[in-house]
C-alpha positions in Angstrom: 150.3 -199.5 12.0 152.5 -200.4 14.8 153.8 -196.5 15.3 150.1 -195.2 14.9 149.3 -197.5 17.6 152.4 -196.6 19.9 152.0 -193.1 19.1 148.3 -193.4 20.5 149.7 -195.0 23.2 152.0 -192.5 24.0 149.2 -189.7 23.4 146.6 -191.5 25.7 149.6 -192.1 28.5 150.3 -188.7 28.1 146.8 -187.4 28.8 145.9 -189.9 31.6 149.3 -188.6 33.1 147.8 -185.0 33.1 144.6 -185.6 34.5 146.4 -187.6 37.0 148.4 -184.7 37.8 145.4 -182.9 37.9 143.6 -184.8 40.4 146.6 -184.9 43.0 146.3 -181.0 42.7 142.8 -180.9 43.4 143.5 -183.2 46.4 145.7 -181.1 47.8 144.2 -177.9 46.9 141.3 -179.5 48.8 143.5 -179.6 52.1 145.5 -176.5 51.8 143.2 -173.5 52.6 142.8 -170.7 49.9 144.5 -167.4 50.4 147.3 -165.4 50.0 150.6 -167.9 50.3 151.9 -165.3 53.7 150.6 -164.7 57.2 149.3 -161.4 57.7 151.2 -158.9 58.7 149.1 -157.5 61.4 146.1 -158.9 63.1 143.9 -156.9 64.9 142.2 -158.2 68.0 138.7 -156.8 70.0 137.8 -158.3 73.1 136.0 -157.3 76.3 137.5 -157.2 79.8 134.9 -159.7 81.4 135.9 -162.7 82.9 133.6 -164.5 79.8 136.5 -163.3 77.7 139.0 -165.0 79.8 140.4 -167.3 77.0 141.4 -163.7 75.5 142.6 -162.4 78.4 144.7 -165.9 79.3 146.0 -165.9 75.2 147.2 -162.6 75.9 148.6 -162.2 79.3 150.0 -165.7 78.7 151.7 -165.2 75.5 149.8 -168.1 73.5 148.6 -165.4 70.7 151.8 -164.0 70.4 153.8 -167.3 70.3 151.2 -168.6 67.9 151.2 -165.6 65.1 154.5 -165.8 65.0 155.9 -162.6 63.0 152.4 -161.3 62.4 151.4 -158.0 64.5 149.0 -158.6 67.1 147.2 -155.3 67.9 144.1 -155.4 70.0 141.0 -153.0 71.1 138.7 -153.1 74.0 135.4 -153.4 74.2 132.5 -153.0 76.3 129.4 -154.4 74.0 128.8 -156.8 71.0 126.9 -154.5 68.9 130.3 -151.8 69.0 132.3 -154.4 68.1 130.4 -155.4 65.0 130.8 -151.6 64.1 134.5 -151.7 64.4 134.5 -155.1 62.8 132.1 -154.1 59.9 134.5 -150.7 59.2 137.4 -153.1 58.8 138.9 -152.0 62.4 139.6 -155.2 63.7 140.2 -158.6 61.8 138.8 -160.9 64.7 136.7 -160.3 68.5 135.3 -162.6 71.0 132.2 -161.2 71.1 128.5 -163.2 72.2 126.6 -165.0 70.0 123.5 -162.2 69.3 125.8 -159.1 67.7 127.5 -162.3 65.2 124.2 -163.7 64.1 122.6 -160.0 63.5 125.8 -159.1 61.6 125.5 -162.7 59.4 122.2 -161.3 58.4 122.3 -157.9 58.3 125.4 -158.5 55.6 123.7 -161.5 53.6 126.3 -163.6 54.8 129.2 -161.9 54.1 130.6 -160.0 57.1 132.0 -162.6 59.3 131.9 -166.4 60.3 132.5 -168.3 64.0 135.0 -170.1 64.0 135.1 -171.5 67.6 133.6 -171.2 71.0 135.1 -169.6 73.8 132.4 -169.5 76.9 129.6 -171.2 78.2 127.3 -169.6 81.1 128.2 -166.9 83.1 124.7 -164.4 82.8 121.8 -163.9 84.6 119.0 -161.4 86.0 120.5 -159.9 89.3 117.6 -157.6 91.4 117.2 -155.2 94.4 115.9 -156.2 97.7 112.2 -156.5 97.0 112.0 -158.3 94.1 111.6 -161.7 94.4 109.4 -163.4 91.2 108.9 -162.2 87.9 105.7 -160.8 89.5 107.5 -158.4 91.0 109.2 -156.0 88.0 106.1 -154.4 86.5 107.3 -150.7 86.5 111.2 -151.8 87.4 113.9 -150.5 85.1 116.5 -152.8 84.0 119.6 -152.5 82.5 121.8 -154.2 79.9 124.9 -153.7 78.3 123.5 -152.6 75.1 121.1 -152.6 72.5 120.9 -156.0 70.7 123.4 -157.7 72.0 123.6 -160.8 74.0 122.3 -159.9 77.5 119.6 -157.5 75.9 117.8 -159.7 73.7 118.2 -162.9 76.6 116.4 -160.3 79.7 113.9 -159.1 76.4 112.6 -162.4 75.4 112.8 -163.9 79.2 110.1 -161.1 80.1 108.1 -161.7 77.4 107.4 -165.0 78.0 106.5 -163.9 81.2 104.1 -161.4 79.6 105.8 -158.4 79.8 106.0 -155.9 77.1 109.1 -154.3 76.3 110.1 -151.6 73.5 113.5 -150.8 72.0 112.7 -147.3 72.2 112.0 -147.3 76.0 108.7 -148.1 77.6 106.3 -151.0 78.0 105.7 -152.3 80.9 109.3 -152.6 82.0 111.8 -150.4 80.8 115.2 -151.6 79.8 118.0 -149.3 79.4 121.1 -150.1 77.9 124.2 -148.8 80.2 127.8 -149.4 80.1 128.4 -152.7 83.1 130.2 -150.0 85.4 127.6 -147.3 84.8 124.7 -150.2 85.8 127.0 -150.8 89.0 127.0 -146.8 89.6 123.2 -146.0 89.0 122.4 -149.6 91.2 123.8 -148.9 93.9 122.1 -145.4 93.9 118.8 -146.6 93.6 118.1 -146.0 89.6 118.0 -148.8 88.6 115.8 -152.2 90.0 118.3 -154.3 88.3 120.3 -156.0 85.6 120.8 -159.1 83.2 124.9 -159.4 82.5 127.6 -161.6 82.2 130.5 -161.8 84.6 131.8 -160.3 86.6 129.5 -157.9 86.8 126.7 -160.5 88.1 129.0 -161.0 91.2 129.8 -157.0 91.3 126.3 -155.8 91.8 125.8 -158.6 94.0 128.8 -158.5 95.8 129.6 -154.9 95.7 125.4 -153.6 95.1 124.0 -155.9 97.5 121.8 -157.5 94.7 120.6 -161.0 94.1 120.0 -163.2 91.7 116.2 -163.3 90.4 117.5 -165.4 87.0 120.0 -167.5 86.0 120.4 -167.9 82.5 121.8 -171.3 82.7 118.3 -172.3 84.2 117.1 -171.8 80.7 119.1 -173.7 78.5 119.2 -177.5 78.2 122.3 -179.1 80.4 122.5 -175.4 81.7 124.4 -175.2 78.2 124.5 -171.8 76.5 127.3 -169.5 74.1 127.9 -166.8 76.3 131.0 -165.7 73.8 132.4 -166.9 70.9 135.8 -166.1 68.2 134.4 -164.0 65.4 136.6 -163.6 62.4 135.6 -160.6 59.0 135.0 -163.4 56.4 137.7 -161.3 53.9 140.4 -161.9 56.6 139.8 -165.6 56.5 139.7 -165.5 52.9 142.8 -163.6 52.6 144.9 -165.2 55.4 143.7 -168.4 56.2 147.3 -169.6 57.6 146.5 -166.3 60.1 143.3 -167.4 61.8 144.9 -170.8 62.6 147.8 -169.2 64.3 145.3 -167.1 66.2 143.2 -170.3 67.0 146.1 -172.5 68.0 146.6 -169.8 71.1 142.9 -169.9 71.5 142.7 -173.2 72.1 145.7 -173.3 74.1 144.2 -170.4 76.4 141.1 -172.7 77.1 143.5 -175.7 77.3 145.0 -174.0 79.9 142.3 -172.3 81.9 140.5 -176.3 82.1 144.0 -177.6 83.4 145.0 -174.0 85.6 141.5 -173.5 87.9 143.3 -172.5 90.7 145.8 -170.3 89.6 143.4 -168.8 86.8 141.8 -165.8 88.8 144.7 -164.0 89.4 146.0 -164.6 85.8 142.2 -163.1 84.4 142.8 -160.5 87.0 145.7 -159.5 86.1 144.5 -158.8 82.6 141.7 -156.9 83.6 143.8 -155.0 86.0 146.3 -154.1 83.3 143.4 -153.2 80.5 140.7 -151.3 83.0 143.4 -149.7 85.9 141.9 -151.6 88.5 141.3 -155.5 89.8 138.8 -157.2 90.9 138.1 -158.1 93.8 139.2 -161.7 95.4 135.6 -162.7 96.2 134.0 -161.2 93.0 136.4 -163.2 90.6 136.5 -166.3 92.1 132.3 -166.5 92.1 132.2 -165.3 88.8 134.5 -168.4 87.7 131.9 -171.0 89.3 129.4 -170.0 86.6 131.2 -170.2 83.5 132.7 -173.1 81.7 135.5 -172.6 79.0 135.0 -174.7 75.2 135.8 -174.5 71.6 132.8 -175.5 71.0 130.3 -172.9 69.7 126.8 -174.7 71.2 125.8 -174.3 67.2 123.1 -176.2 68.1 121.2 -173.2 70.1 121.3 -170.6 67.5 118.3 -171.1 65.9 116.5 -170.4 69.3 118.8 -168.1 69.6 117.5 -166.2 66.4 114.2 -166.6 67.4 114.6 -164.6 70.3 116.4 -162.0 68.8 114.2 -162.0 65.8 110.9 -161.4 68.4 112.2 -159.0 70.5 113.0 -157.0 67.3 116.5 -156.4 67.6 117.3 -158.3 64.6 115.3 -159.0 61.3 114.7 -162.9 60.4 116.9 -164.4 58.1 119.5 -167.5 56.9 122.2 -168.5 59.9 123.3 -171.8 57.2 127.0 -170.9 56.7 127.6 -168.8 60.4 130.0 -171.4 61.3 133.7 -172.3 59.9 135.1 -174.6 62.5 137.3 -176.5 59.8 140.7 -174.7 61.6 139.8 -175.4 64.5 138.9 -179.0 64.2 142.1 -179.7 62.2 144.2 -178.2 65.0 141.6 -180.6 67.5 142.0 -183.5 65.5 146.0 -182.8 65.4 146.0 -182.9 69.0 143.9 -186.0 69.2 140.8 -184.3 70.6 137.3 -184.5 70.0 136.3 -182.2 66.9 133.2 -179.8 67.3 130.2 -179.5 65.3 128.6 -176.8 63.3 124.8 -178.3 63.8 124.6 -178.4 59.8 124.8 -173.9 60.2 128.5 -174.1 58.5 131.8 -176.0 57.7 133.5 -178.1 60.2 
């Protein structure tokens, strides 16, 4: 009887060993993010060359991506819109782009979910309505033609739903009663400054450009529109498979991230020319001192995604018909970034209940 009750002991021990075992693993599996057990080889980068990108331009003309990635590949692409970069970034093109906050949500729709997630701000402000001599209230641009970037994305559906609450009609097709047409930023400057156009809604620098350089002013600042002046002008977008796949990837590229904003809060004098520099080297031509430096006083740099605004930020999109309604829960992964925040001590962002953090 005495063995029979040892061996049960030893049986039960046994057991309550395994699931013991079993339990630390699932702890730690909990804390160690899924994937393959290697970096990428390569990862492939989009970005624009605006100064709303600068934490792209700052990670790469300062080395913080490559130092960060290590022995993985860093290959990047230039853009000029959000809704292009969601084309190169649907095809499997690029892994990861800084791209504004309209182009991400209408993708996270558009793929049930499945194309990509945010996983951490980059820039706040830094857009508005800039006008020719002449106009000088809303009452003003019945019969105007405006331009933005392109179709759908950020700057488009911000001037669309703007004009509709002031009870203008617009169309996607061209029309209504002002007409908006999409054009490359240094096309808009081009066709401003020769009369064919009555103005724009973009983010910097072009703002200070056409004012600067077009002799326009400013009729709208987004900033005015938001609460606190507090908007997602761009944000790090990563293909969902790619985060799957190579978790230990998208950190590295987040750890320079947030080391390019550290550094543009901590470097404000010395950040034009490094910004500049970068657009020099990607375009073939810098900007000038005067442009730069007022297109800096409107923007703020953050990890922190604004979460909070997307829903309005759907509704806009959603009635100015360039995107279809649908579910935003799950648009945000900030759990990288606010382990590499929490690492460093710093205050952690929040997804707004939209995703993981």
């Amino acid at each position: 009887m005495n063995r029979r009750k040892l061996l049960v002991a030893i049986i039960v021990g046994l057991v309550a060993a395994t699931v013991m075992s079993g339990c630390a693993a699932s702890s730690n599996a909990a804390e160690v993010p899924t994937g393959t057990a290697t970096p990428a080889a390569e990862l492939r980068l989009g970005y624009f060359a605006n100064v709303t990108h600068a934490p792209a331009l700052v990670g790469l003309d300062k080395g913080f991506f490559a130092k960060a990635l290590g022995a993985t590949k860093l290959s990047t692409q230039l853009f000029s819109a959000g809704p292009a970069t969601i084309e190169a970034l649907s095809a499997g093109a690029i892994d990861a782009a800084y791209i504004g906050p309209s182009p991400a949500i209408n993708s996270y729709i558009k793929s049930g979910g499945e194309s990509a997630v945010i996983v951490a701000g980059a820039t706040t402000g830094g857009a508005a309505l800039v006008v020719r001599n002449g106009i000088d209230s809303p009452a003003d641009l019945k019969g105007t033609t405006l331009a933005t970037p392109q179709l759908g994305n950020t700057q488009d559906v911000a001037l669309r739903s703007w004009l509709a609450g002031k009870g203008y009609s617009t169309s996607i097709t061209g029309g209504g009663d002002v007409t908006i047409a999409p054009t490359e930023n240094a096309d808009t400057l081009t066709l401003f400054k020769s009369g064919k156009l009555d103005g724009a809604w973009l983010p910097e620098p072009w703002v200070s450009r056409l004012v600067i350089d077009g002799g326009a002013h400013v009729l709208v600042d987004e900033a005015s529109l938001w609460k606190n002046g507090a908007f997602p002008t761009t944000v790090l977008l990563v293909n969902k498979s790619f985060l799957k796949e190579h978790p230990q990837t998208v950190k590295a590229l987040l750890r320079g991230h947030v080391d390019a904003v550290n550094w543009l809060n901590k470097n404000p004098a010395e950040a034009a020319a490094v910004i500049n520099k970068r657009i020099a080297a990607d375009t073939g031509k810098s900007l000038e001192d005067a442009v730069i430096e007022r297109a800096l006083k409107s923007v703020r740099f953050s990890v922190d995604p604004q979460a909070a605004t997307y829903p309005t930020l759907l509704k806009h999109a959603v009635s100015t018909g360039t995107v279809k309604d649908g579910n935003i829960d799950g648009l945000f992964d900030l759990t990288l970034v606010n382990q590499i925040l929490s690492a460093a001590g710093a205050d952690t962002v929040s997804a707004h209940k939209l995703g993981k953090e």
